[in-house]
KOLPA-268545 format. One record per atom (N, C-alpha, C): residue in one letter; z, x, y. Coordinates in steps of 0.001 Angstrom, whole numbers, padded with zeros to 6 digits, always signed. Each point is the difference from the previous one (the first is absolute). Layout:
N
aZXY;...
***
This chain:
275
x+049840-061791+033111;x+000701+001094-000678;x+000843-000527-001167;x+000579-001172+000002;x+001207-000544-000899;x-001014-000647-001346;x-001345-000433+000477;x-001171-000408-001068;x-000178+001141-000655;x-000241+001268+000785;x-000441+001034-000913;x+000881+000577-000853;x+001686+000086+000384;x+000986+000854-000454;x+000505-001040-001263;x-000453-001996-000225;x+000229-000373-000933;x-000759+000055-000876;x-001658+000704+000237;x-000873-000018-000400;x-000144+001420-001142;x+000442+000858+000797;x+000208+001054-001275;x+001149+000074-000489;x+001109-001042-000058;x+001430-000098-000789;x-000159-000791-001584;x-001141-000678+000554;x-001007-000916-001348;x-000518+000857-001063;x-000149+001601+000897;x-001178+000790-001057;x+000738+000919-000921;x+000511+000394-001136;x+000975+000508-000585;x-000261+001537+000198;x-001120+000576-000206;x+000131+001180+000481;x+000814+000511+001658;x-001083-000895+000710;x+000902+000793+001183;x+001272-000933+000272;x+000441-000854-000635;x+001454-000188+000145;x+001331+000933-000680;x-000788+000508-001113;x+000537+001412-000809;x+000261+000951+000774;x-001172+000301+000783;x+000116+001307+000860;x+000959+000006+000977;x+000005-001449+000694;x+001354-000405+000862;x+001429+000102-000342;x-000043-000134-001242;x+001418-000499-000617;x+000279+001539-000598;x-000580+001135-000091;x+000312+001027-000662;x-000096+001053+001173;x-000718-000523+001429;x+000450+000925+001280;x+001251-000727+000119;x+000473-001139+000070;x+001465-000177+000459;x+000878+000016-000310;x-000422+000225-001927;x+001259+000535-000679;x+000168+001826+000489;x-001247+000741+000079;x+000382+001259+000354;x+000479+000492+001028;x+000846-001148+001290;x+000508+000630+000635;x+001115+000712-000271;x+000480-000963-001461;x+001239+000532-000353;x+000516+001494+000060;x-000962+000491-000102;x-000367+001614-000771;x-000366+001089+000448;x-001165-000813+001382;x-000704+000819+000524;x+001225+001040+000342;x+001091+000274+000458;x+000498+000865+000941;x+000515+000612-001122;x+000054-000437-001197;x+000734+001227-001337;x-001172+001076+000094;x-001717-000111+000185;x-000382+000872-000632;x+000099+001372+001443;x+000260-000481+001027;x-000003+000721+001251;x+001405+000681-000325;x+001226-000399-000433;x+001556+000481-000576;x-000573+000823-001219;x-000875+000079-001119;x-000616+000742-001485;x-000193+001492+000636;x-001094+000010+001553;x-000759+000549+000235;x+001031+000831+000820;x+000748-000191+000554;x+001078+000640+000885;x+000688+000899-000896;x+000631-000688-000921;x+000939+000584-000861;x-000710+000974-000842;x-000920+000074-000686;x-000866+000788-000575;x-000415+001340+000596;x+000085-000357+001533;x-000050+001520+000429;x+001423+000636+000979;x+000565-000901-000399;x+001501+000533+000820;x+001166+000130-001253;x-000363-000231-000861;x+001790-000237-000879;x-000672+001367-001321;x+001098-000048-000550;x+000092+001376-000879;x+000345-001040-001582;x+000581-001022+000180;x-000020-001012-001547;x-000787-000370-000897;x+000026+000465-000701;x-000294-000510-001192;x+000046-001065-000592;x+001501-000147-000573;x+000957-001099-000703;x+001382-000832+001192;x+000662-000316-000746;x+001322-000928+000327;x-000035+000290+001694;x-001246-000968+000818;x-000276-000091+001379;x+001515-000030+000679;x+000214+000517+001041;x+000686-000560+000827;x-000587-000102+001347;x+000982-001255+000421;x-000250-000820+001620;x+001151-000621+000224;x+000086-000427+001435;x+000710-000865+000839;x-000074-001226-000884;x+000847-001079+000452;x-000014-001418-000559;x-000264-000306+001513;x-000708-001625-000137;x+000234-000329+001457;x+001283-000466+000259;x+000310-000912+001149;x+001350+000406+000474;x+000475-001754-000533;x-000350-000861-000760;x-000169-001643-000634;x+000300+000422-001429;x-000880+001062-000751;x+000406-000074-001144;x+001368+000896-000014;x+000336+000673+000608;x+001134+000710+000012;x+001361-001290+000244;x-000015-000999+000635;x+000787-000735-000094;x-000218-000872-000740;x-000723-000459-001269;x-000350-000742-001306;x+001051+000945-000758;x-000834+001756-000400;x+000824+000826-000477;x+001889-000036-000039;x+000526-000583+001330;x+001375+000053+000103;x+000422-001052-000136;x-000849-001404-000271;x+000109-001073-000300;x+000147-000376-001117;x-000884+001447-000764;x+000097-000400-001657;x+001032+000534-000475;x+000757+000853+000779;x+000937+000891-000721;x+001660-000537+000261;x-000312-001029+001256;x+001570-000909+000120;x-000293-000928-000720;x-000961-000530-001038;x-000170-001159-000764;x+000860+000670-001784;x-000561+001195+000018;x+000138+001007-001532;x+001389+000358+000172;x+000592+000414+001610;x+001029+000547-000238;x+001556-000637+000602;x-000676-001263+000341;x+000934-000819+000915;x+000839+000490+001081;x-000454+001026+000775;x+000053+000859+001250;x-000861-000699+001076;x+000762+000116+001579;x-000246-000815+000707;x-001431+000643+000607;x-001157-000966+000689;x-001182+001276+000092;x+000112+001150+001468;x+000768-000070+000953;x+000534+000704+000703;x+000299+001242-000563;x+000932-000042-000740;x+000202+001294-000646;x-000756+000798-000783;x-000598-000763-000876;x-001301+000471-000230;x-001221+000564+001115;x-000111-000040+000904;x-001000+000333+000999;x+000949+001128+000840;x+000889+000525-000022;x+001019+000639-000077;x-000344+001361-000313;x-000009-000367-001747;x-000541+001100-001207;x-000973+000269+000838;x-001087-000530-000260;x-001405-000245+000398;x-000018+001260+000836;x-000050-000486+001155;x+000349+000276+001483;x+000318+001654-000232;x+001246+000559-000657;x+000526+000856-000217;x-000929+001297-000139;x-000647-000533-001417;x-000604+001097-001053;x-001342-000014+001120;x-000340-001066+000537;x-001610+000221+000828;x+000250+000817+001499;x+001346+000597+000339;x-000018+000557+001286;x+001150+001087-000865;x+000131+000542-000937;x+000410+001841-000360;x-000521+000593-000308;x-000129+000568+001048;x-000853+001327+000810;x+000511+001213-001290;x+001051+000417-000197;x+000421+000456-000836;x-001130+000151-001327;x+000035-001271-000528;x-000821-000459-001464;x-000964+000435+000309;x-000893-000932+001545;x-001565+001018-000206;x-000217+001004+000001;x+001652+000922+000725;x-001243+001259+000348;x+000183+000824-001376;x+001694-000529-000957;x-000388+000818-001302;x-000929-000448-000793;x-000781-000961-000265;x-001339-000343-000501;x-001416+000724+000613;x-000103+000198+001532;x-000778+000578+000109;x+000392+001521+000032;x+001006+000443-000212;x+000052+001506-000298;x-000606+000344-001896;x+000193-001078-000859;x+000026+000239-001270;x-001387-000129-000033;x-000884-000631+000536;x-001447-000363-000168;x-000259+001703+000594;x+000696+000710+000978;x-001152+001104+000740;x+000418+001567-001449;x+000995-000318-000005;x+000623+000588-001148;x-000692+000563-001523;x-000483-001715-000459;x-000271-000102-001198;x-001409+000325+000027;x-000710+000771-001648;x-001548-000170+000120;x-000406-001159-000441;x+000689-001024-000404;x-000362-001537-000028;x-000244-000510+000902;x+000953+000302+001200;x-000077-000975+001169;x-001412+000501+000828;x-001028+000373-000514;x-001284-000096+000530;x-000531-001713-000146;x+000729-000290-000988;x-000461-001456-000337;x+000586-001501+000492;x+000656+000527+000732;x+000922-000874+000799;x-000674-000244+001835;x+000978-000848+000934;x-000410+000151+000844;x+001558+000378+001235;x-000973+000550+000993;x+001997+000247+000350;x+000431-001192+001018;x-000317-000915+000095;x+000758-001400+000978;x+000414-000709-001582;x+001198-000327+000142;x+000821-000556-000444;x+000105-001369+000278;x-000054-000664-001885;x-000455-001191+000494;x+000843-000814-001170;x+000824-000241-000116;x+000880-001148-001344;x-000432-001220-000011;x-000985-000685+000230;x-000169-001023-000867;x+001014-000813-000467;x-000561-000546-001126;x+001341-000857-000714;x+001087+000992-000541;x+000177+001355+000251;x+000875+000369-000485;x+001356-000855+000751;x-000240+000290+001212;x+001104-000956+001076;x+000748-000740-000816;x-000206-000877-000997;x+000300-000799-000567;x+000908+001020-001618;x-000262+000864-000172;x+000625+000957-000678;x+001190+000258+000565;x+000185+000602+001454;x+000815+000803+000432;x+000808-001413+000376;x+000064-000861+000218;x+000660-001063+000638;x+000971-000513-001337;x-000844-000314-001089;x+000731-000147-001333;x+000868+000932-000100;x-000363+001426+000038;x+001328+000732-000072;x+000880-000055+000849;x-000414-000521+001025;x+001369+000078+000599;x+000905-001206+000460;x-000543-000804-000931;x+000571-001464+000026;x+001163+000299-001692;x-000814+000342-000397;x+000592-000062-001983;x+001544+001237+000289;x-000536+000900+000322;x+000634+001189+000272;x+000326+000390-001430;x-001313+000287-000824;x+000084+000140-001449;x+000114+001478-000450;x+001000-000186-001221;x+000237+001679-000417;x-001074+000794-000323;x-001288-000532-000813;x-000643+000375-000710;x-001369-000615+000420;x-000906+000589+000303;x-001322-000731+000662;x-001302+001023-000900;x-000308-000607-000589;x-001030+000359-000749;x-001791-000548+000261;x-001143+001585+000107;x-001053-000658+000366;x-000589+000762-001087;x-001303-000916-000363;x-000578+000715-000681;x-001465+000190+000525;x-000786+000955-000182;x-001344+000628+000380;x+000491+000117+001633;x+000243+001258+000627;x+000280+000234+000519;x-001151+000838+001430;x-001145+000206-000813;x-001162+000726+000732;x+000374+001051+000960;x-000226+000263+001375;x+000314+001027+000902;x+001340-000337+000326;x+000664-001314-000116;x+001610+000338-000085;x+000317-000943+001699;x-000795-000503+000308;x+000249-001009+001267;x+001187-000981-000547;x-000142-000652-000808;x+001239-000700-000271;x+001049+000471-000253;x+000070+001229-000753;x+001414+000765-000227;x+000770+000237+001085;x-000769+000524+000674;x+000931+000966+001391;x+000412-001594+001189;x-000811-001318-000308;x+000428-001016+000761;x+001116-000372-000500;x+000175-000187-001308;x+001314-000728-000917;x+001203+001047+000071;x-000210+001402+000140;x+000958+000867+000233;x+000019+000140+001259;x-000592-000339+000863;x+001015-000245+001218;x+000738-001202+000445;x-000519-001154-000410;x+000932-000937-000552;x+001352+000257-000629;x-000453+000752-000649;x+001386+000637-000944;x+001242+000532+000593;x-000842+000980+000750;x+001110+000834+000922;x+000408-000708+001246;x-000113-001264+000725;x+000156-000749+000831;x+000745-000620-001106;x-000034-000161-000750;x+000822-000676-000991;x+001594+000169-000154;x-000271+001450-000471;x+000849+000913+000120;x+001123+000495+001419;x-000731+000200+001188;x+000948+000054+001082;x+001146-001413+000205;x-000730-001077-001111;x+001157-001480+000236;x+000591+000116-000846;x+000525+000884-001015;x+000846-000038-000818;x-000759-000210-001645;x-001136-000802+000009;x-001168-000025-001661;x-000592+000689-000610;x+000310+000894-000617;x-000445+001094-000915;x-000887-000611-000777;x-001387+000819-000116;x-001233-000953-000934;x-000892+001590-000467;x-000809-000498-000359;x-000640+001102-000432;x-001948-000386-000649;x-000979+001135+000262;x-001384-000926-000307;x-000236+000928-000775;x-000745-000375-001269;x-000907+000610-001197;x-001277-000289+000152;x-000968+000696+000155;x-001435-000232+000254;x-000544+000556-001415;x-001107-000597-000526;x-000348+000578-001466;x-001304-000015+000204;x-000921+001065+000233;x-001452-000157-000739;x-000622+001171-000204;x-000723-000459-001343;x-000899+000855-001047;x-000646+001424+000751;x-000182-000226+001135;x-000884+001371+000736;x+001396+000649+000970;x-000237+001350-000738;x+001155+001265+000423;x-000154+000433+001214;x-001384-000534+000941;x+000222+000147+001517;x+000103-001015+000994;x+000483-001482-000652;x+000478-000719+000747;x+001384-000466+000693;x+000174-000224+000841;x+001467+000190+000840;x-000088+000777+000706;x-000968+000345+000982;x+000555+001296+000785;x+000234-000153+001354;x+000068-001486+000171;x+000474-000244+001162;x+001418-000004-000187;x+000524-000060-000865;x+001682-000402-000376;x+000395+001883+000403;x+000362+000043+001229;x+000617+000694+000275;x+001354+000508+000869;x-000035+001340+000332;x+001386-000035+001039;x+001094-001101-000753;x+000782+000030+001481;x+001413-000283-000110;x-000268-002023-001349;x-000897-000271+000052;x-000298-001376-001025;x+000132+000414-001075;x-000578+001284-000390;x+000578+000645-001613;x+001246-000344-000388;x+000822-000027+000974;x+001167+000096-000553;x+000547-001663-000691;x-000554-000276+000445;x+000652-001443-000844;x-001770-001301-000849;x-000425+001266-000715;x-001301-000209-000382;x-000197+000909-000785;x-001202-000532-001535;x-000457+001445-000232;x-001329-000509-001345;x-000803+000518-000299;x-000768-000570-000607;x-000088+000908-001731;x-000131-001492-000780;x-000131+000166-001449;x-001226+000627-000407;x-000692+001098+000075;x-001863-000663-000367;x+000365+000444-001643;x-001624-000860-000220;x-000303-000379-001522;x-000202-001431+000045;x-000124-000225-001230;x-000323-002238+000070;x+000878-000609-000101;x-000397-000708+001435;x+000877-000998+000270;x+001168-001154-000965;x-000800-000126-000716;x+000611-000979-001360;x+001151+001195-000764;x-000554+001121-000073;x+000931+000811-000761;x+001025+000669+000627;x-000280-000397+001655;x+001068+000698+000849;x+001241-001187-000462;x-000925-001401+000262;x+001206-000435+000498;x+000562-000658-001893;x-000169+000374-000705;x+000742-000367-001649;x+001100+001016+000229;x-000146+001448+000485;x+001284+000687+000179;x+000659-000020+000476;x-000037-000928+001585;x+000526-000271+000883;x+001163-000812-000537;x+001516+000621+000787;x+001256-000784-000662;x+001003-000674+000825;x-000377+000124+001192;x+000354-000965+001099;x-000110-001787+000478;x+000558-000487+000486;x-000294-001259+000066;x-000902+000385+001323;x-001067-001204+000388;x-000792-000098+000487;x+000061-000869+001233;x+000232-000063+001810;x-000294-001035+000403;x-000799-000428+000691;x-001158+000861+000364;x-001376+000012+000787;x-000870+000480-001233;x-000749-000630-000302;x-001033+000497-000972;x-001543-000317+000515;x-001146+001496+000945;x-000746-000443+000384;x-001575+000371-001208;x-000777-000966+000040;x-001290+000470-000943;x-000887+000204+000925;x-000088+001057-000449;x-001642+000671+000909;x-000797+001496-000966;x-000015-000352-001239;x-000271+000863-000794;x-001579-000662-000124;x+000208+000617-001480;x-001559-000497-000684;x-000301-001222+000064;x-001019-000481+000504;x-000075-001729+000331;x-000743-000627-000504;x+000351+000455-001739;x-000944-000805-000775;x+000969-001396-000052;x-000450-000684-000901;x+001009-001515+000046;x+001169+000412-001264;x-000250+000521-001134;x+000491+000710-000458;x+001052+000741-000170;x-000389+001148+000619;x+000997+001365+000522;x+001145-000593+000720;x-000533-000801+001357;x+000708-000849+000699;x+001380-001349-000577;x-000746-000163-001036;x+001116-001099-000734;x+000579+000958-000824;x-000544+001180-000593;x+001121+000646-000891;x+001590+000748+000760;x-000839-000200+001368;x+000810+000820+000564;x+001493-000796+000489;x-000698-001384+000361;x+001452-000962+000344;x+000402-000162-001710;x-000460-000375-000905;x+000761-000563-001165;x+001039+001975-000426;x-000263+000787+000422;x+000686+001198-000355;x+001257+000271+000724;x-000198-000396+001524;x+001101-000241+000578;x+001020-001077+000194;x-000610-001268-000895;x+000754-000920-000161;x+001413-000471-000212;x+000381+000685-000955;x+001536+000607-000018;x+000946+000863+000566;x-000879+000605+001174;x+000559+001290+000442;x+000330-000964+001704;x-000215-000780+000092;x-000014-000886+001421;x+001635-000022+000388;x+000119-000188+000847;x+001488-000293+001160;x+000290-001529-000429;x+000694-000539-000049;x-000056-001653+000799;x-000342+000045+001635;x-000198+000328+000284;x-000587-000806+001531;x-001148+001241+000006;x-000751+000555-001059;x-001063+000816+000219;x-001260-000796+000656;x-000597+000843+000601;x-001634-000909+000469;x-001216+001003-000703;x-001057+000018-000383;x-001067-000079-000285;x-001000-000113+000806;x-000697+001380+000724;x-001627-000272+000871;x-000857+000556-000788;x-001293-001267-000556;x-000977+000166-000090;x-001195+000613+000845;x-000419+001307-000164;x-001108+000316+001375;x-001087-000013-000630;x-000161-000622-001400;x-001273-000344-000603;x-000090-001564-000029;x+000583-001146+000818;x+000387-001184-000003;x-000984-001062+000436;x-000865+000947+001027;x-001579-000626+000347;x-000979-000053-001227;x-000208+000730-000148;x-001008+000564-001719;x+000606-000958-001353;x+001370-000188-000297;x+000604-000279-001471;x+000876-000980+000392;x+000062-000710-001205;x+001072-001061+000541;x+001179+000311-000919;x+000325+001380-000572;x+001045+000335-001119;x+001806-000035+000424;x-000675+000403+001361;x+001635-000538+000533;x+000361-001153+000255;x-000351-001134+000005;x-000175-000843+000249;x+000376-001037-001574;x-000755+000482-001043;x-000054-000337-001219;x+001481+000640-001069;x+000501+001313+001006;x+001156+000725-000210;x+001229-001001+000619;x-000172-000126+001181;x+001009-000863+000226;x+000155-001251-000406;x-000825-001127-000186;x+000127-000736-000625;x+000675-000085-001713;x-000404+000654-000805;x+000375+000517-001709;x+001491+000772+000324;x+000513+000321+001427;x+001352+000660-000194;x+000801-000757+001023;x-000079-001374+000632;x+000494-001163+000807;x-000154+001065+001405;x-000567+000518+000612;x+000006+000963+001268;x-000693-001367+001086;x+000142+000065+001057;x-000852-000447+000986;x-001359+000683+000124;x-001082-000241+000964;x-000551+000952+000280;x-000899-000509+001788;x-000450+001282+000234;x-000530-000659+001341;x-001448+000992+000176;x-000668-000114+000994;x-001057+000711+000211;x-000343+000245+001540;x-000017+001071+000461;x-000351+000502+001062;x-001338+000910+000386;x-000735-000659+000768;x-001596+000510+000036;x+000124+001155+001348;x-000649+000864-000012;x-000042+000320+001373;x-001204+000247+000626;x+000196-000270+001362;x-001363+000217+000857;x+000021+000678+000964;x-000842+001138-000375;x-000145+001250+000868;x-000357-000155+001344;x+000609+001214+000862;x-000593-000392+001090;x-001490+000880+000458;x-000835-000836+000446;x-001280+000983+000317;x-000605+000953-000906;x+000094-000299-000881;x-000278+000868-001667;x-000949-001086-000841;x-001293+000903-000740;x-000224-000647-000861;x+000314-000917-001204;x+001126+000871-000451;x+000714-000515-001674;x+000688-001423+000565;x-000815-000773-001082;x+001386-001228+000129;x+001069-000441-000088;x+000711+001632-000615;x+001421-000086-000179;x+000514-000319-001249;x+000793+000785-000344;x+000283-000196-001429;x+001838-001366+000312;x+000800+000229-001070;x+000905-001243+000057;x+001347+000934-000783;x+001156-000937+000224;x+001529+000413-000649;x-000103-001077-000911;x+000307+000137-001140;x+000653-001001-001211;x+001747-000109+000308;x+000578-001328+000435;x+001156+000636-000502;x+000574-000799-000798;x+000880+000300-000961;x+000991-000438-001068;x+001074+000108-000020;x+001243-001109+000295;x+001265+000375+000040;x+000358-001219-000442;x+001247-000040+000080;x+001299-001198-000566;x+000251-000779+001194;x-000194-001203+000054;x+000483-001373+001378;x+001373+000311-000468;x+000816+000153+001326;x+001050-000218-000043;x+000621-001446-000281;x+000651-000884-000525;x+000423-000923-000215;x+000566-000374+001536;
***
């Protein structure tokens, strides 16, 4: 048997065929996750899923490195926003609500947002700005951040900006209130914008482009201890090329879904090392 199995390792075809069944185990179980999801989920665009329960502590690992917060407390945040009952059920009331939310799914699933809501509530920033905002999953996470914010004494507030007049419609109920969205383009929302800035998230148009016009526009409008998330940071390296040309740090956070096809998109982040 060991004559024959060195015997066709010699022959390049069927050593090909070997080496490309054992690379496809990698995979095999994504197309069985394609096939699931395809007839169970209502998405379209900006997937959501679970993280597994490893990258979720990378996630809080990256964010006591950016924010020099201990990672306990961070898993804290975490912890928080992934068990209020509250949050899901006003998210899944806005999906049964809306005639958008045909396009959604109703299990509730934050992703790397986790890593959103944890920033806010580490920064405890006045002004938290996102841009491309889609059905509004991130809004109504960062405004409840907000208002947890708020019961400790930190008054903050979120601007969501994008071009299509029926996005945000998850940003509802009692989260309105310390939230509210700009629409029109993004770039032109935020040139009028006259506030200082200390969460600035990109998730707009994700050309490389649009994306760099959008940090060099807010450039001046920044906090000193402002941070910067790239959610186009997998795809472009502009934040990256942003922080460097303006002395910023920067870091990169991948994520890996749990039991889901997508490989997961990533956080850019950009902030100031504390000395």
């Amino acid at each position: 048997m060991r004559f024959i199995l060195r015997f066709f390792k010699r022959i390049y075809f069927f050593n090909a065929i070997r080496r490309i069944l054992s690379a496809s185990r990698y995979f095999n179980k994504k197309y069985f996750q394609i096939l699931q999801w395809g007839f169970t989920s209502n998405e379209y665009t900006n997937f959501t899923y679970y993280l597994t329960p490893g990258n979720v502590q990378y996630l809080a690992q990256t964010l006591a490195v950016v924010t020099n917060v201990d990672f306990t407390t961070i898993m804290n945040y975490i912890y928080e926003v992934e068990s209020d009952e509250e949050l899901k059920s006003a998210i899944i009331s806005a999906i049964n609500q809306s005639p958008e939310g045909r396009y959604a799914d109703k299990e509730v699933r934050f992703g790397r947002r986790l890593g959103w809501y944890a920033m806010v509530r580490i920064l405890k920033p006045k002004v938290v700005i996102e841009t491309g905002i889609d059905k509004g999953l991130g809004s109504i996470i960062l405004c409840a951040a907000l208002l947890r914010n708020k019961k400790e004494g930190f008054d903050g507030r979120y601007y969501g900006t994008d071009i299509n007049p029926k996005a945000g419609y998850l940003l509802s109920g009692k989260y309105k209130e310390v939230g509210e969205v700009l629409y029109g383009d993004s770039i032109e929302s935020l040139k009028k914008f006259d506030k200082k800035i200390d969460l600035f998230i990109n998730d707009s148009d994700h050309s490389e482009d649009y994306e760099y016009q959008e940090y060099c526009t807010i450039k001046d409008m920044l906090g000193d201890k402002a941070v910067i998330l790239g959610d186009n940071a997998h795809c472009t390296t502009k934040l990256s090329e942003f922080s460097f040309e303006t002395g910023r740090k920067f870091l990169l956070f991948h994520e890996e879904p749990l039991n889901f096809w997508y490989p997961g998109a990533a956080i850019g982040f950009s902030f100031k090392a504390e000395n």
